[in-house]
Every structure is written in C-alpha cells, then in structure tokens.
C-alpha positions as CSV (number, residue, x, y, z in Angstrom):
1,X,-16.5,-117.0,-44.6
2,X,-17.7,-116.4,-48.5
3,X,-21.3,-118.3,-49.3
4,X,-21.2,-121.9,-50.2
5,X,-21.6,-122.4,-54.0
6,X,-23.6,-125.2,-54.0
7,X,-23.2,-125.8,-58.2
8,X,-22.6,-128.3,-60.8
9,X,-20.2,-127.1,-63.5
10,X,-17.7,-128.5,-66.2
11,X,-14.4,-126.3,-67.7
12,X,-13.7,-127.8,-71.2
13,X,-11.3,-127.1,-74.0
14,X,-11.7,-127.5,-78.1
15,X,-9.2,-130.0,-79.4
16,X,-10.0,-128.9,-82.9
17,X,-9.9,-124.7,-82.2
18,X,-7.7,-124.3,-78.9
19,X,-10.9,-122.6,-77.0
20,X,-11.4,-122.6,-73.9
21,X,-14.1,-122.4,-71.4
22,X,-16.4,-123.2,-68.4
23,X,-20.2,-123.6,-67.9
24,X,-21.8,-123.4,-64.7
25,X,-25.0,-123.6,-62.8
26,X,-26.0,-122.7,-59.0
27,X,-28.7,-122.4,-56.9
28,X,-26.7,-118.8,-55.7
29,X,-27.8,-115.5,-56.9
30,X,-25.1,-113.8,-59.8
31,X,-22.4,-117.5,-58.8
32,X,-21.6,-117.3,-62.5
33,X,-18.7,-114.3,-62.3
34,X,-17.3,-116.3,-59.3
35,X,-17.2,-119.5,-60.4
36,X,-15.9,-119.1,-63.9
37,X,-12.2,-118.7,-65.0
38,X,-10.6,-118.7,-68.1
39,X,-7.4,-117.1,-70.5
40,X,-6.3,-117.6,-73.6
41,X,-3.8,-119.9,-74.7
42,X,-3.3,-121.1,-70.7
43,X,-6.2,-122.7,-69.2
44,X,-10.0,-122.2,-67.8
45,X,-11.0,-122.8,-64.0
46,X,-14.2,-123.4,-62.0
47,X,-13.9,-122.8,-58.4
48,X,-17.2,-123.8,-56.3
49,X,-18.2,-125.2,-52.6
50,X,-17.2,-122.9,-50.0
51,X,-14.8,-121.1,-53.0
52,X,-11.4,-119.2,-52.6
53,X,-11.1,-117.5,-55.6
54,X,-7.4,-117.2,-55.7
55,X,-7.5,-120.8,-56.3
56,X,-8.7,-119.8,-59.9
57,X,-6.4,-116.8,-60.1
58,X,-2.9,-118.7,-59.2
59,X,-4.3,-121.7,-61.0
60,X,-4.2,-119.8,-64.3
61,X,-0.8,-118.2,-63.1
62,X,0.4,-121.3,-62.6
63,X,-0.8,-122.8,-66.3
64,X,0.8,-119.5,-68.0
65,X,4.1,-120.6,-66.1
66,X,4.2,-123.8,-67.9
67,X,2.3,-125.8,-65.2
68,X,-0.3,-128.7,-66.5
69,X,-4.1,-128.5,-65.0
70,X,-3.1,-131.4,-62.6
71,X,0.3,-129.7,-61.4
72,X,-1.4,-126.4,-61.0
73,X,-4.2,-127.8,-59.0
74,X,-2.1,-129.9,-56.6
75,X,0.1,-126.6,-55.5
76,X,-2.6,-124.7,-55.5
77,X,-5.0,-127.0,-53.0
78,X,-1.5,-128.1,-51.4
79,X,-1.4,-124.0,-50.3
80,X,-5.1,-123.3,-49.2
81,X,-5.9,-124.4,-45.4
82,X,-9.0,-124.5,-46.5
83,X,-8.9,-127.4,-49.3
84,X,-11.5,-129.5,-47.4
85,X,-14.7,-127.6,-48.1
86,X,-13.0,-126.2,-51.8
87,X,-14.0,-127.8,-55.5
88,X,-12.3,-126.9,-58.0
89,X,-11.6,-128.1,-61.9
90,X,-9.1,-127.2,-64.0
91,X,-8.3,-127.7,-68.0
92,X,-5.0,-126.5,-69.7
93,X,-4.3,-125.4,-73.0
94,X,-2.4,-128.8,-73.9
95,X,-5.9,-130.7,-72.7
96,X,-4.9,-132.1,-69.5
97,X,-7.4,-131.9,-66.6
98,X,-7.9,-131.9,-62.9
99,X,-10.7,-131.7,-60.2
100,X,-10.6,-131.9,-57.1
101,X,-13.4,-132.3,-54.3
102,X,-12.6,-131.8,-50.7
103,X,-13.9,-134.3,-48.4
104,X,-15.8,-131.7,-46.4
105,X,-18.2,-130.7,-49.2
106,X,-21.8,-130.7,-48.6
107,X,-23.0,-134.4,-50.0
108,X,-23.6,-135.3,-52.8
109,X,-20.1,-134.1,-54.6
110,X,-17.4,-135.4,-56.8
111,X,-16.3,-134.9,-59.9
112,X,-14.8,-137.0,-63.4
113,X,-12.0,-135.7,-65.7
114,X,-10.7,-136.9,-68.8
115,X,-8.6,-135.6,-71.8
116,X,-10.1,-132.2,-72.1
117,X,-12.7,-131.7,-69.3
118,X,-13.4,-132.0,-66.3
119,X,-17.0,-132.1,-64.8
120,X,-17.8,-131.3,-60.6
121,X,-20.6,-130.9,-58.7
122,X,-21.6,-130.1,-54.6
123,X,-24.7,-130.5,-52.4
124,X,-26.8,-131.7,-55.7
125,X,-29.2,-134.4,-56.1
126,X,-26.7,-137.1,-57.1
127,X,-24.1,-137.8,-59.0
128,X,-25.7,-138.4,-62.2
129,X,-25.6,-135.4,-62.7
130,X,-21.8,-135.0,-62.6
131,X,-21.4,-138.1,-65.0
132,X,-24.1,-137.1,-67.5
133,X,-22.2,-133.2,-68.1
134,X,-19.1,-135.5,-68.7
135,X,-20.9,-138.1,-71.0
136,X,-22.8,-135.0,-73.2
137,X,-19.4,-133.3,-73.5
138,X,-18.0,-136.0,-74.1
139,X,-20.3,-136.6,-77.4
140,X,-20.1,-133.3,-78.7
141,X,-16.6,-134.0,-80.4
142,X,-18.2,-132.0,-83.7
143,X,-19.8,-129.0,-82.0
144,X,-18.2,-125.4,-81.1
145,X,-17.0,-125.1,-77.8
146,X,-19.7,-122.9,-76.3
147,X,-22.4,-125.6,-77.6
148,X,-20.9,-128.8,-76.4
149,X,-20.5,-126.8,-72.9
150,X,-23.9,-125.5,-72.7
151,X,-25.6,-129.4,-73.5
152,X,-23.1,-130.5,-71.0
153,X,-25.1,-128.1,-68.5
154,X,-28.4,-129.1,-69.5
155,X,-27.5,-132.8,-69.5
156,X,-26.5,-131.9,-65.6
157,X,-29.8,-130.4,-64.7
158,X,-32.0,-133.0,-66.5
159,X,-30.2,-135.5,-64.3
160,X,-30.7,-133.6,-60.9
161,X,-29.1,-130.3,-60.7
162,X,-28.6,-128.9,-57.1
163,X,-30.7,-129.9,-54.9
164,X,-31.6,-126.7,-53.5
165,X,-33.4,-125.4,-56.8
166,X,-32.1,-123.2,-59.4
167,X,-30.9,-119.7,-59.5
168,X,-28.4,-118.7,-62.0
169,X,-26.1,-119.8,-64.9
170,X,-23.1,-119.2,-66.4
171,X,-21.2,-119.4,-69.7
172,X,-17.6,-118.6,-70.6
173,X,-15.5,-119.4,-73.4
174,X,-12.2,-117.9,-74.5
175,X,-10.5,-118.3,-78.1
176,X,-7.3,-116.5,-79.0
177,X,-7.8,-112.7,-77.8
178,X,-7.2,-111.3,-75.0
179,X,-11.2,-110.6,-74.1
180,X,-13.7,-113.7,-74.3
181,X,-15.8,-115.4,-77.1
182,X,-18.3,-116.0,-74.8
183,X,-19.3,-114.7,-71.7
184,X,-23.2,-114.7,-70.8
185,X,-24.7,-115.1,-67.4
186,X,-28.1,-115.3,-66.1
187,X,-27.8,-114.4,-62.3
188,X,-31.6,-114.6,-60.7
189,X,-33.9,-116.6,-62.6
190,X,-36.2,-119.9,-62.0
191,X,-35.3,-121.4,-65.0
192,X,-31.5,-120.5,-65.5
193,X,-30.2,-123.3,-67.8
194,X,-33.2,-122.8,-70.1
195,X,-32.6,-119.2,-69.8
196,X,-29.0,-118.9,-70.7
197,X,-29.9,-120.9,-73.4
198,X,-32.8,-118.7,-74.7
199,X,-29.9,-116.2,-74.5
200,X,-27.5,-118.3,-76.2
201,X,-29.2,-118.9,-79.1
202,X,-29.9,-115.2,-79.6
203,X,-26.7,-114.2,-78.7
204,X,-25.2,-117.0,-81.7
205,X,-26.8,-114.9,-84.5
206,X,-26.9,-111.4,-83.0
207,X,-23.6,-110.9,-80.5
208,X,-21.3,-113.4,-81.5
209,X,-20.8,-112.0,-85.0
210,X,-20.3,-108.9,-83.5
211,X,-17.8,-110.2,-80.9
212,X,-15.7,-111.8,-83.8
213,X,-15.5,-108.7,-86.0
214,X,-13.7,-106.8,-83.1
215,X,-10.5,-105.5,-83.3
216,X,-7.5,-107.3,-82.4
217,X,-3.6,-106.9,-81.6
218,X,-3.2,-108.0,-85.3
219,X,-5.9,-106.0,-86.9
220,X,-6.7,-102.8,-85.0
221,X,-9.7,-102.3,-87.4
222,X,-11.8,-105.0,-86.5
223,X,-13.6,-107.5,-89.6
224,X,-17.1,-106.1,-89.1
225,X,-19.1,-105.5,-92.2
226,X,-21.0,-103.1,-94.0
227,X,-23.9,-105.2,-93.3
228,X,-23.7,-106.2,-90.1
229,X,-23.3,-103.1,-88.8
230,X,-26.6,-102.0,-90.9
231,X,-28.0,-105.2,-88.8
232,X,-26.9,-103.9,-85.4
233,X,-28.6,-100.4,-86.0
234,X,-31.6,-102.3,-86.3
235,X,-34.0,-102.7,-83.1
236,X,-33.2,-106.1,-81.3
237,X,-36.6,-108.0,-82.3
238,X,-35.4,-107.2,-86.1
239,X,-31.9,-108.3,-85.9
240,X,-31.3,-112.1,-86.5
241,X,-31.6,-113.4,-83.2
242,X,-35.1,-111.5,-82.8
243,X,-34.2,-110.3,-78.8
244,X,-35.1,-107.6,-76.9
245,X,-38.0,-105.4,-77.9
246,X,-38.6,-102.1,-79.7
C-alpha cells in the first residue's frame, strides 16, 4: 500500500485568465509531484490520504471528455475499491468543483468547495485549517492565480497545518500551453510553506518571465527579449530576484 499523504491542499482556477492550478502542503518527503494535477484548458486535481494516483489521471481524462469536476469525481471514486481512505479535489475549466473525503481518513479531514475551488485536508490539526485556505482564496478575487493559491496555503498552515509537522510544499499552475506556468516544489524542508514562498517570490521576477517568453504552438520563436536574456546570463544573486549565489 502507497504512504498516507497526510496534507492540506486546495486546486483552484482563474475566472478572469482561465488558469489553472493546485497548491499543497505535507508532512511527506517530495508529496508535491504526487499530489498535484493539472492541464490546460480541462481541469487541475489533488489527490492525497492513502492516494491512487489514477484518480488524478482519469479525473483529468474524464474533464477533457466533457465531464464537470463533480461528474468526473463521482465515476472516478465510484471505480476505486479503495475510496474510503482516498481525498481527492477537483476544479474544471468551466469552474465547477468537487472534493471528496472518504470516511476512513485519518481524523481530522474534510474538505469545502465552491465556484472555482475546492480546499481538503487529512490527519491535520483541525479543520480550520481547511476553511481558512477556502476563506483566503476566496478573497484573492484580484490576484494572479499562483498568488491567491500560495496565501490560500499559508492561511492553512497558520491555522494548523498537519499535525505531524511539516515537510514539503507544492505549487502548480497551468495557463494555456501545453507545459505549466508554475510548477515549484520544496520536497524536504522544516519550513516548507515559507520556503516555497521564498522561492516564489524569486521565481516571480527571475523564472516566470522566462517561462512566458517560451515558445509556443503559435509562435515557435518564443517572446524573450534582448534584455532578458542579457539578465539570465547574469549570476543568480544579480538577476532580479537576487537567488542562488555566485
């Protein structure tokens, strides 16, 4: 049997942009690539608790069949012998949302959706911390996707977090290509929300530019400029996010 994910995570989507994404954080070495699921244009998954990762695989088939987040989670959990110990949370490209705790997850767990989110937690403190993810998404109406998903996160562990401790984090957002906005992890660390966002905010000035310059199906050439690249030659702690060392 895979390792219980004992995490608190929320999947989101951009009503104003289309993105889509997930945020997560676990008291699990490297959770982050396991937990987080997301495509373009179709949908974004978390699957946690004792996790079948197939759940997040035909859930996103499911959504680029035409399925809504609530459809695709029913059939999937319907299928899966194992939906008692599973968590999963869904958000389609339309907005609509699902999450689903089975009733053999470690205590505390549940989870709260609404129109584009849903927020889900297992074996944490309690479930404050599941409500206060959903209450700073929520609130973030005016932010980028990636932002209002990362305070979503730190509004989770300021309210609890897993009561285990803390171990890694996870961030993944997609927009319109194939390959993601986003996609930063921190997989062994004591302090892995403020971590990923110590990374985050380097990664805002420094690898997201980069990230949207790159080619495309439409432009093969990519956007990046004259200057940016000049940037990117530089060493990290000279670039705009002032990372890494010389």
């Amino acid at each position: 049997m895979m390792r219980r994910l004992s995490t608190f995570s929320i999947v989101g989507r951009c009503e104003r942009t289309g993105q889509l994404g997930v945020a997560v954080s676990t008291a699990d070495v490297g959770a982050g690539r396991m937990v987080t699921w997301a495509k373009a244009g179709v949908g974004a998954v978390a699957t946690q608790s004792w996790p079948n990762l197939y759940l997040a695989i035909d859930g996103l088939r499911l959504m680029a069949e035409g399925k809504t987040a609530d459809a695709a989670l029913e059939r999937v959990i319907r299928e899966d012998p194992g939906r008692e110990v599973r968590q999963l949370g869904m958000v389609d490209a339309r907005g609509g949302s699902a999450t689903f705790s089975g009733r053999d997850c470690t205590d505390w767990f549940g989870g709260v959706n609404g129109p584009g989110f849903a927020a889900q937690g297992n074996m944490l403190i309690r479930g404050e911390t599941v409500s206060a993810m959903a209450q700073a998404f929520e609130s973030g109406h005016d932010l980028d996707l990636g932002e209002r998903l990362m305070r979503a996160l730190e509004a989770g562990q300021a309210a609890g977090g897993d009561k285990r401790g803390r171990q890694c984090s996870a961030l993944l957002v997609v927009d319109r290509e194939e390959f993601p906005l986003w996609d930063l992890r921190v997989d062994e660390h004591p302090q892995p929300v403020a971590e990923l966002r110590r990374i985050y905010e380097v990664a805002r000035l420094d690898l997201l530019p980069f990230v949207q310059g790159l080619p495309t199906r439409e432009n093969p050439l990519g956007t990046l400029s004259d200057e940016f690249v000049a940037t990117n030659l530089l060493p990290p702690p000279l670039r705009p996010g002032a990372g890494g060392s010389r």
